[in-house]
C-alpha positions as CSV (number, residue, x, y, z in Angstrom):
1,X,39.5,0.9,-15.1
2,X,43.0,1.1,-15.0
3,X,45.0,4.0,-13.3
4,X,46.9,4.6,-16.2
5,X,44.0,5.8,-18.1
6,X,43.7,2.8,-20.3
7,X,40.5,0.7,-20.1
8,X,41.2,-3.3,-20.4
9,X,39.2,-5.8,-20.9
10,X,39.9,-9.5,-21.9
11,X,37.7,-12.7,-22.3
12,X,39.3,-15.2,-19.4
13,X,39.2,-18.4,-22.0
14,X,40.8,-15.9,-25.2
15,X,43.6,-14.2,-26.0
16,X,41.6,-11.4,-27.8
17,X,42.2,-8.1,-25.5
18,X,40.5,-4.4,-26.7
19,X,42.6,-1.3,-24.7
20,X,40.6,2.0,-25.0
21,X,43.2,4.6,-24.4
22,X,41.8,7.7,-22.7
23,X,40.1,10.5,-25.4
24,X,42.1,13.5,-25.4
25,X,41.8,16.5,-25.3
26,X,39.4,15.9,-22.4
27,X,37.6,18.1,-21.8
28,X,37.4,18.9,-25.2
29,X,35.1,21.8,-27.8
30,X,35.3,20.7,-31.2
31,X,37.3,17.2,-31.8
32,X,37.9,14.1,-29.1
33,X,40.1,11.3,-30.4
34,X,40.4,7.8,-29.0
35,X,43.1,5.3,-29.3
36,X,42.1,1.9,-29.6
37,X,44.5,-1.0,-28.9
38,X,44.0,-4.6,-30.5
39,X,45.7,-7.3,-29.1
40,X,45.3,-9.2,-32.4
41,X,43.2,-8.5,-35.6
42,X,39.1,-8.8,-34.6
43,X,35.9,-7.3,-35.2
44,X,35.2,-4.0,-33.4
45,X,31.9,-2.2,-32.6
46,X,32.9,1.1,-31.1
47,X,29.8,3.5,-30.1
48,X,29.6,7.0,-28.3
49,X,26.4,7.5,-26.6
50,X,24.8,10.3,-24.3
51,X,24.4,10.3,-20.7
52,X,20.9,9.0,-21.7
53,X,22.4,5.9,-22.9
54,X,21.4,7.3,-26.6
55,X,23.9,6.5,-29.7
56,X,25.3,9.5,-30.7
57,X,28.2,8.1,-32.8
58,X,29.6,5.1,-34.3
59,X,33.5,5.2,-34.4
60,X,34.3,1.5,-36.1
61,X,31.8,-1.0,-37.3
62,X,33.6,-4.5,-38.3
63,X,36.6,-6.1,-39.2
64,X,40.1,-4.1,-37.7
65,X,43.7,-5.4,-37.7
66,X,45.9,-5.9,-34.8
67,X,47.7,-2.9,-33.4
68,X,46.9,1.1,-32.5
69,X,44.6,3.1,-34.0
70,X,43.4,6.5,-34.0
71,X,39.5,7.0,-33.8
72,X,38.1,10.6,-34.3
73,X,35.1,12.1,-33.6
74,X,34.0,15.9,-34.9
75,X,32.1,17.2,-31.1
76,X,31.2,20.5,-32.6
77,X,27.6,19.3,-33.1
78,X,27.4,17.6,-29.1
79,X,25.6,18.9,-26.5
80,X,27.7,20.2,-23.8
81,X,28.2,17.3,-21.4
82,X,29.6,13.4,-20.3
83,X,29.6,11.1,-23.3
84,X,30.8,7.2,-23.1
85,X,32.8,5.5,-25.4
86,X,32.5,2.0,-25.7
87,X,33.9,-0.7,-27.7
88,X,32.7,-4.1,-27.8
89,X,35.5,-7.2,-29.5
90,X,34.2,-10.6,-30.2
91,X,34.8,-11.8,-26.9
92,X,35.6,-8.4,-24.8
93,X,35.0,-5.0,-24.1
94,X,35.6,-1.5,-22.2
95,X,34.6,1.9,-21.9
96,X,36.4,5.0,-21.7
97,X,34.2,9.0,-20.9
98,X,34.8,12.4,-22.0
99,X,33.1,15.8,-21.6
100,X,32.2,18.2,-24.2
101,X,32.5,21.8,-22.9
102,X,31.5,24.8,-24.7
């Protein structure tokens, strides 16, 4: 993981890169969002799961264009606690966490 707070990942034989910008507000009560970077346009998969390794939320399923985008995620419902984002590209991926406090 970067020290910027961006997670990078990129396939050493593509050009395809995914950049999973830290969720803010972290820690956060009711609402996380999480900036997701594409280095050119692919299909995502991006998943929130528990510290159980248990899907809690799917952010993006399929085809997105190149570019930033804005993912949100309604928290109100979570469990106190670490959560992992992670998003999966055809041919990369990265992982960002954040903590829902009450």
């Amino acid at each position: 993981m970067a020290s910027s707070g961006v997670a990078k990942a990129a396939a050493s034989e593509a050009s395809e890169q995914v950049e999973l910008g830290t969720p803010h507000p972290n820690p956060t009560t009711n609402a996380v969002t999480v900036p997701l970077t594409l280095s050119e346009a692919t299909e995502v998969y991006v998943a929130v799961y528990d510290v159980l390794g248990r899907l809690v939320a799917t952010l993006a399923d399929g085809h997105r264009v190149s570019g930033t985008h804005a993912l949100s995620l309604d928290t109100a419902t979570l469990a106190p606690g670490l959560y992992v984002v992670r998003v999966t590209g055809l041919l990369s991926a990265a992982t960002q966490t954040f903590t829902v406090v009450r």
